[in-house]
Phi, psi and omega in degrees: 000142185237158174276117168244137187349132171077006191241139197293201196252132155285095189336160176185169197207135196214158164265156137258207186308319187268006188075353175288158185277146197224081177299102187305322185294011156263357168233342171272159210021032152268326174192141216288148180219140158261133181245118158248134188266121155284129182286301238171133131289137185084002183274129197332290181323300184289319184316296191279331152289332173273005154271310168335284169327306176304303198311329182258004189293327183279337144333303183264348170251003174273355161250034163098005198250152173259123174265162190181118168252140207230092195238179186256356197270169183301131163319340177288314205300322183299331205287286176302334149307307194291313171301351168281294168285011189048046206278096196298305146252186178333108178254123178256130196259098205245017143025337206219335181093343193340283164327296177336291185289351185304303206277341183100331181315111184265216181225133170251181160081060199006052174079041182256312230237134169285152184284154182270100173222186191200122152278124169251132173301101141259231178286354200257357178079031147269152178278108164293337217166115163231132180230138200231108196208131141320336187269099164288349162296319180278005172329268169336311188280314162290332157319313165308323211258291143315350154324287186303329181258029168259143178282000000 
């Protein structure tokens, strides 16, 4: 089953970047979040949406929102992707796909590749907006851009 507009977010519980335990209920449905799901650290593509997001990151928190990006790779891996790139936020390690599978998230690339998708949140921990694309470039801009027209 995949999360489609309106339909609320299922609690979960992830490490991040720091090995800390990462409670989704301390930020869904308190304010609004973009959860975007990713194939791989350090891969051009993902390289170039988690800097987007970085580059946009003080955006999304002068209008109240949280980003948190979500991969299958490890808490070492996120912890040296974000210092390497300087990634200002919450990286989560979904290791086993659970979350993945939470979310609906299929596999592209004839099932080789974990899928690129993006969730925007809104405050109540519904699904506002979802886009699912390869092209890692366009993430970012639409999320923002839906950001901006939530009330």
């Amino acid at each position: 089953m995949s999360l489609e507009k309106g339909d609320k977010v299922p609690s979960f519980e992830l490490k991040n970047q720091e090995g800390e335990v990462f409670k989704s209920e301390t930020l869904i449905g308190k304010k609004p979040v973009v959860i975007y799901f990713y194939p791989k650290d350090f891969t051009p593509g993902c390289t170039k949406e988690a800097c987007n997001f970085r580059d946009s990151y003080e955006e999304f928190q002068d209008l109240g929102v949280e980003v948190i990006g979500v991969s299958n790779d490890s808490e070492k891996s996120h912890a040296k992707f974000a210092k390497k790139y300087k990634l200002p936020f919450i990286l989560l390690s979904d290791a086993n796909g659970k979350v993945r599978k939470q979310f609906g998230i299929k596999k592209s690339l004839l099932g080789l590749v974990p899928g690129r998708e993006t969730f925007v949140l809104d405050k109540e921990g519904k699904v506002a907006f979802k886009f699912n694309s390869l092209d890692a470039s366009k993430h970012m801009s639409k999320a923002l851009k839906v950001v901006k027209s939530l009330d």
